[in-house]
N, C-alpha and C positions, 0 to 999 in steps of 0.2 A: 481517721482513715482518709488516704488523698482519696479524692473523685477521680471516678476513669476518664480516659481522655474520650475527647466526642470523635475525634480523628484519629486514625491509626496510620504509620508509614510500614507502606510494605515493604517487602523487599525487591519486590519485583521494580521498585524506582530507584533501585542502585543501575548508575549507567557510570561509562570508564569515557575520557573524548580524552585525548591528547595527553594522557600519563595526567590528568587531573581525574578524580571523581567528582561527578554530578547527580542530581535530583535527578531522575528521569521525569521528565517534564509530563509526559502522553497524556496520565488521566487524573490527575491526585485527588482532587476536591470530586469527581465526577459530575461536576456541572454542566459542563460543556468542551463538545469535543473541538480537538485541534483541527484545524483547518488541514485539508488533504489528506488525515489519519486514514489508514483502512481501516478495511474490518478485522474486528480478532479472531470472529468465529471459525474462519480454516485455521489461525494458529490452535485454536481448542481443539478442533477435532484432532490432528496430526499429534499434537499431545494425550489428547485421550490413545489414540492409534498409537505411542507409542508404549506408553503405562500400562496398555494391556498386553502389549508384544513382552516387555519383561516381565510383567506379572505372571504371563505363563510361562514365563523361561524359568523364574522364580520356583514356579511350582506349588505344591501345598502349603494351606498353611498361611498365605498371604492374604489379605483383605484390602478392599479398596474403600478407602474413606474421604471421599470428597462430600465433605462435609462442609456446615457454617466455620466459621471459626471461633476456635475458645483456646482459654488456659490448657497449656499442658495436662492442670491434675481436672480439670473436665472432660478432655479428649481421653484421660487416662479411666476416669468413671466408666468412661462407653466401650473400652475395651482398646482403647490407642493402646500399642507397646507391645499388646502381650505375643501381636505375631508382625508380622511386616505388612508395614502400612504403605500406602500408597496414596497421593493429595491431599495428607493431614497436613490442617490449615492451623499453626498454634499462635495466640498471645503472648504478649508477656511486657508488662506497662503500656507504652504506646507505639509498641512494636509488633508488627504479624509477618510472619512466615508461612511463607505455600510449600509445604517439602513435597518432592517428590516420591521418596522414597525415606523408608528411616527401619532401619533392620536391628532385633534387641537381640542381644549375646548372652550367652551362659551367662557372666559376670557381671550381669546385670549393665553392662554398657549398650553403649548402640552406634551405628555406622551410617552416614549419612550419605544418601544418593541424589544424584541432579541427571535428570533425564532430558538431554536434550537434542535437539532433530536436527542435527548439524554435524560436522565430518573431524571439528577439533573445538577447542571453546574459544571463547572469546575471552578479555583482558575481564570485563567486568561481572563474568561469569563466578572466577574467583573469590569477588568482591561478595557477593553475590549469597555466593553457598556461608563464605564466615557468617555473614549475616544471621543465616538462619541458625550456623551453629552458636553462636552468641544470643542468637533469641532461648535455644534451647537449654543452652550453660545457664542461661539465668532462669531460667527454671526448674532447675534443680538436677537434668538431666546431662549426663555423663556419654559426651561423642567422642567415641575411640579411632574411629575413620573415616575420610572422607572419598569420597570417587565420584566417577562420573560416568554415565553411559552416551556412550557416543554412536553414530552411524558409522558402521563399518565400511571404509574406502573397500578392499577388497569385497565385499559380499558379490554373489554371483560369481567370482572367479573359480572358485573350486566348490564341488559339492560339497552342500552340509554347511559351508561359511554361515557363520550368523548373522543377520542384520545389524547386533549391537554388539559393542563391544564395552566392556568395563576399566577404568583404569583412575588405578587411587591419584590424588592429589593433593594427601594429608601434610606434605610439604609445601607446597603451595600455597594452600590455607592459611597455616600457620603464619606463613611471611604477611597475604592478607591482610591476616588479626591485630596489624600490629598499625595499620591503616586506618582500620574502622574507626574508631575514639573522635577523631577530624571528621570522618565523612557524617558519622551520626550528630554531632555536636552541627554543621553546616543543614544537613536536613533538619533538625530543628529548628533551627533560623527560618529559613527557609517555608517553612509550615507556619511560622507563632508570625513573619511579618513580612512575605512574599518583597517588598520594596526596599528593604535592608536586608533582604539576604547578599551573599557574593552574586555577583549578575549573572552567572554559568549556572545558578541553582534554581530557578524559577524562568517560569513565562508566564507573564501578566497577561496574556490574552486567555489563560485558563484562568487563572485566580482574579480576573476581572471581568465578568461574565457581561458587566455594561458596557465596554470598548466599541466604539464606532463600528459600522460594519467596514469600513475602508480604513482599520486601525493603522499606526504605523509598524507594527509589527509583519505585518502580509508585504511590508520593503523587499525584493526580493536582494538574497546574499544580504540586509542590511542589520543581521539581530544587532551591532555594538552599537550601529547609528539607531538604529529604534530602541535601544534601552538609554539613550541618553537623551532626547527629545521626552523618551516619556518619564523620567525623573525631572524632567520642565514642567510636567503636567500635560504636555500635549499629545492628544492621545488620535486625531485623525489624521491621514495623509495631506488631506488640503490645507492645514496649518503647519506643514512642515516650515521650518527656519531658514530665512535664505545662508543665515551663516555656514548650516551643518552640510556641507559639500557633496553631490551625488555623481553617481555612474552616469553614463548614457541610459544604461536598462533603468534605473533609480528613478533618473529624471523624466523618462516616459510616463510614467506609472505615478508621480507626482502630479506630473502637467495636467494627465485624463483626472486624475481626483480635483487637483482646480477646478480644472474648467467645466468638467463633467461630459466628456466628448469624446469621442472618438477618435486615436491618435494612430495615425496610419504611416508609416517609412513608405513612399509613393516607391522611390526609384528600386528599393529592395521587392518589394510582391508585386511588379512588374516584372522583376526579373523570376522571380520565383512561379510565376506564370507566366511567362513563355518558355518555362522549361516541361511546362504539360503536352503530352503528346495524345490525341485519340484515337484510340477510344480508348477513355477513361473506367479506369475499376476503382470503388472505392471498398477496398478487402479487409475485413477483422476478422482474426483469427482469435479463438478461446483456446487456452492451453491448463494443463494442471500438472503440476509437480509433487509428487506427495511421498513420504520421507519412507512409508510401506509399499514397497512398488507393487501397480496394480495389474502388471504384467511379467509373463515371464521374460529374463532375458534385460532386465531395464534397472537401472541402476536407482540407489537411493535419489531421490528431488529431482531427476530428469524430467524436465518440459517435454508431453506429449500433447500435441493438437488434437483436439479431437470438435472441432467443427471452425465452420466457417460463415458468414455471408460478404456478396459479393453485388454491388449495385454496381450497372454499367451505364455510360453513357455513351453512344457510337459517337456522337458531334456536338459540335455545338451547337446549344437549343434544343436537342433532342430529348423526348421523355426516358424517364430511366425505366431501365428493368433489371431484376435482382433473384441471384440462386442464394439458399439457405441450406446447411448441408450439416445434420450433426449424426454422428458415427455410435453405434447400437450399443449400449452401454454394456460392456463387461467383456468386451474381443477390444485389441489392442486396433487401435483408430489409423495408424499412420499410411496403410497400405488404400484401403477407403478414402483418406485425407487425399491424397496423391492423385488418385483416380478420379475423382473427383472435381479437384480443383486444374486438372491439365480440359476437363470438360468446359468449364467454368470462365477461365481464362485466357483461350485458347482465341491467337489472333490480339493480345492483349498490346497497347500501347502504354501508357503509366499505369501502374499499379498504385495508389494512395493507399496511403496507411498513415495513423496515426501514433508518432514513437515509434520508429521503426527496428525496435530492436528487440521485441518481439520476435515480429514478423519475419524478420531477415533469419534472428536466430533459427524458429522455425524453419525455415527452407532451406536453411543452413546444413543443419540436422539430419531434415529428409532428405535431402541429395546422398549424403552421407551412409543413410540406412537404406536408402535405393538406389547403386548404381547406376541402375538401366536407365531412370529416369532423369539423370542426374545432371545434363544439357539444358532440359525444360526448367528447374526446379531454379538451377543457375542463371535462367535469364529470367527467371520472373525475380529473383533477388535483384540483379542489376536493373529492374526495371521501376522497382520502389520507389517511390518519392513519398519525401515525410511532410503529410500536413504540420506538423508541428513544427517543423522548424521556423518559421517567420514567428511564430507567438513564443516559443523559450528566443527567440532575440529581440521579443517586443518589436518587433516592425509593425506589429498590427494589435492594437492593444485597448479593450471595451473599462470601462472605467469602473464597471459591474463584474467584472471578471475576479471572482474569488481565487482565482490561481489560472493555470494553464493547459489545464486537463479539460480533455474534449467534451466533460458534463458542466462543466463551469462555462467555457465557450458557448455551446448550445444555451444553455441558461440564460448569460449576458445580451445574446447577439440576437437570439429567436423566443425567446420567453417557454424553449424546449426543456421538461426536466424529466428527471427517471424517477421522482420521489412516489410514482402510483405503479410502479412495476413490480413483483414478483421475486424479481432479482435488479439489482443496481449496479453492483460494479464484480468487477472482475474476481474479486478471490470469492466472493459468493457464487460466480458461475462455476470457477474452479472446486470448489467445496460439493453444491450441487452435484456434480458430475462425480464426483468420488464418493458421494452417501450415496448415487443411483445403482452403483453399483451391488450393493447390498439390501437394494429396494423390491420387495416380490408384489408390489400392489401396481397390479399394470395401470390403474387408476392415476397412482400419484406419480408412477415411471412418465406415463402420458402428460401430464399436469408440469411437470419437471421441465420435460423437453418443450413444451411450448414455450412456457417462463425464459428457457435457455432463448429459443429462436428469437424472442422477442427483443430481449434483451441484446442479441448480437448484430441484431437488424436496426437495431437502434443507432447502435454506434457506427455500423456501417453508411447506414444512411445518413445520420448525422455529419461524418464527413464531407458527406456531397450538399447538405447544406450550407456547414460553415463555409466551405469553398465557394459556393453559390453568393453567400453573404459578400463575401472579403472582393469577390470583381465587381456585384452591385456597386461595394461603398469605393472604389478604387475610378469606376464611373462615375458616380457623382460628386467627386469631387471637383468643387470648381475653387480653392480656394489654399493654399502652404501657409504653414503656420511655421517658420522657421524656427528653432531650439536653439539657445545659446550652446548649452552642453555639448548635444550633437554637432553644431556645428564646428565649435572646438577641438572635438573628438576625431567622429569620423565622417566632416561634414554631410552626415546622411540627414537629410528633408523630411519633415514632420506632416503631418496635414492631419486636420480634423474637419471631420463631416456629419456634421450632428444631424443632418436629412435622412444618412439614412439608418440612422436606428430604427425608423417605424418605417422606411420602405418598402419591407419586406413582409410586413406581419402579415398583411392581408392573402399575399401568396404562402406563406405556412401555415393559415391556420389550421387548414384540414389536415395535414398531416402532422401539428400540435395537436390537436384534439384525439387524432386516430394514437398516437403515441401514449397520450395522457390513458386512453382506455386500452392500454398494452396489447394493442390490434397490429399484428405486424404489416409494419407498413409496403404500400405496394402506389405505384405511381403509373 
């Protein structure tokens, strides 16, 4: 008898890029996560929230079985098949499938469904579902159709419209099927010797869990150039090859791994600071989209705001002071949001934000669902300026910088992290706020909304740090390191200041310490 495999591929690492199939890279081994991954826990719930919206459309009769996963005829021991299942998880060699849905017919056949929280499918959606019918063909089980339920663009239009809609794909499949044989044959490579698979089917920064922390994988745009350096064996950024040619952004993010410094574009965040006007707001908004609208009137995945905070700064050198504002869970927030933030902002010079395309969206939106307001809403949009932009252009670049996101920054610059918070990132606030909804323990409603405030004050404030950082170190500089590349490029001026990485600590610490004990911070 073969031995079973100790590793299964599921289906859910079927991914489509460019009319090629691939590995889906995200989680395979579960060793360790990709660098910038979210979280998946709002994709679970929005899928649970879905499975239970057809489940009762389904009607009697149906069962939800998210279960471990087993063979076919174990699942079928427990009672799989005999009504309509829901999250049956099957085997079948060193294959597993999560079905959605899987409905049995008079004639002993069955129909296969894919539930997913989107408006049409995707290319590898497809790929996707054959999978799991090819898991199920080999188990002896007989799929007469395939479909899909989808979110209904029209819902809300006329009464009674359904949220989901069904629609077969059993042609589609079929073309599929004829696909698979390659892609399965490729994920096995792929699994049995991550370093001889096709280069599009693996990322060695998950299948090699020892990679430097500054691996050359974190190259930004660079995966062909980091998958050729590291068939050299060379696995850190500071031993990159002078032969293998870089960007401008490339050759940034090399130089700081060299030399281990602070690599700053002087004449670019001079200019990007003089474009600040006071008094300063540094504004995060939390928003959630979620596929079951949680109001009347709102369309499947519509972004609604539903809090804010807002540190200000009147001048320069002035101590900051900050509103925090989240909107009562289970009444739709946009009218509150509005009210609110015209109090908040009111007499505003720059609005900072981080990634402003949120934010913008946001105000976008409400101008849009509030006429009246709709002058105010527009000039706080054109008054946005985006922290982030000098760091997605590397003008300002910490050699500790796991990526370009405002926790990595904090991280790098001030030794600030979210790792002892409550909530850490964004789709957990977003999630939060959508489980609050259905929350009757004023205990944990109470408990929720502080974890929120903290969390949004974090990043608010955190703004007005990094910003605080970046003109410290733009001041001490007393020294240009000029860049061949950039000079070549776009003769823009390099400088590193290795002073002032610790010039600052001593002025954050108390508000690293008040942070670390998720105390919303106040100045």
């Amino acid at each position: 008898m073969d031995q079973a495999p100790t590793q299964f591929i599921p289906d859910r690492f079927v991914k489509t890029a460019k009319e090629d199939l691939n590995l889906f890279w995200a989680t395979y081994f579960n060793k360790v996560t990709p660098d910038g991954a979210a979280s998946t826990s709002t994709k679970k719930t929005q899928r649970a929230h879905l499975l239970d919206y057809v489940q009762k459309q389904d009607g009697a009769g149906s069962v939800w079985r998210e279960k471990d996963a087993a063979t076919w005829e174990e699942q079928a021991r427990l009672g799989a098949g005999k009504a309509t299942c829901y999250g049956l998880k099957v085997r079948q060699g060193d294959l597993e499938a999560a079905i959605d849905q899987i409905i049995p017919n008079e004639d002993g056949s069955y129909d296969l469904g894919m539930i997913k929280s989107m408006l049409a499918p995707k290319d590898y959606h497809y790929m996707r579902m054959a999978f799991q019918k090819h898991v199920l063909e080999q188990s002896g089980v007989k799929v007469r159709s395939c479909h899909f339920w989808m979110l209904n663009p029209s819902y809300g239009d006329a009464e009674g419209s359904p949220l989901m809609v069904r629609q077969n794909v059993s042609g589609a499949i079929q073309l599929a099927e004829k696909k698979l044989p390659d892609l399965l044959e490729r994920m096995r490579k792929a699994v049995a010797d991550p370093k001889k698979a096709p280069t599009d089917d693996y990322c060695p920064a998950l299948h090699e869990p020892t990679l430097p922390k500054n691996h050359v994988f974190k190259l930004t745009q660079g995966k062909k150039k980091a998958q050729i350096v590291y068939k050299r064996g060379i696995l850190d950024l500071a031993d990159w090859p002078p032969d293998i040619e870089l960007s401008p952004t490339q050759a940034v993010q090399v130089n700081a791994a060299k030399s281990k410094s602070l690599q700053v574009n002087h004449h670019a965040i001079e200019q990007f600071l003089s474009s600040l006007r006071y008094p300063l707001h540094f504004l995060d908004f939390e928003t959630a989209a979620s596929p079951v609208p949680l109001y009347p009137g709102v369309a499947p995945f519509k972004s609604i705001p539903f809090m804010f905070a807002n540190y200000k700064c009147a001048e320069v050198g002035a101590p900051l002071t900050h509103d925090v504002f989240i909107a009562e869970p289970g009444k739709d927030p946009r009218r509150a949001m509005v009210d609110n933030l015209k109090k908040s902002v009111e007499g505003h010079g720059s609005i900072v934000v981080f990634n402003k395309t949120a934010e913008s969206g946001a105000l976008m939106a409400l101008a849009e669902e509030f006429p009246e307001d709709k002058e105010f809403l527009l000039q706080a949009n054109e008054s946005l300026v985006d922290l982030y932009s000098p760091f997605r252009s590397y003008h300002f670049h910490h050699p500790d910088q796991a990526g370009n996101s405002l926790k990595s920054l904090l991280g790098a610059l001030t030794g600030v992290k979210y790792d002892k918070l409550a909530i850490r990132e964004g789709t957990a606030a977003e999630e939060a706020w959508i489980v609050m909804h259905d929350e009757r323990d004023p205990a944990k409603v109470a408990a929720t909304i502080d974890a929120l405030k903290t969390y949004c004050c974090q990043d608010a404030s955190g703004m007005a740090i990094v910003l605080d950082f970046v003109q410290k170190a733009v001041k001490a500089n007393n020294s240009i390191l000029q860049t061949p590349a950039l000079q070549q490029s776009k003769g823009m001026p390099e400088i590193k200041a290795p002073e002032v990485m610790a010039a600052r600590k001593a002025d954050l610490q108390n508000l690293a310490s008040a942070l670390e004990r998720g105390d919303i911070p106040t100045f």
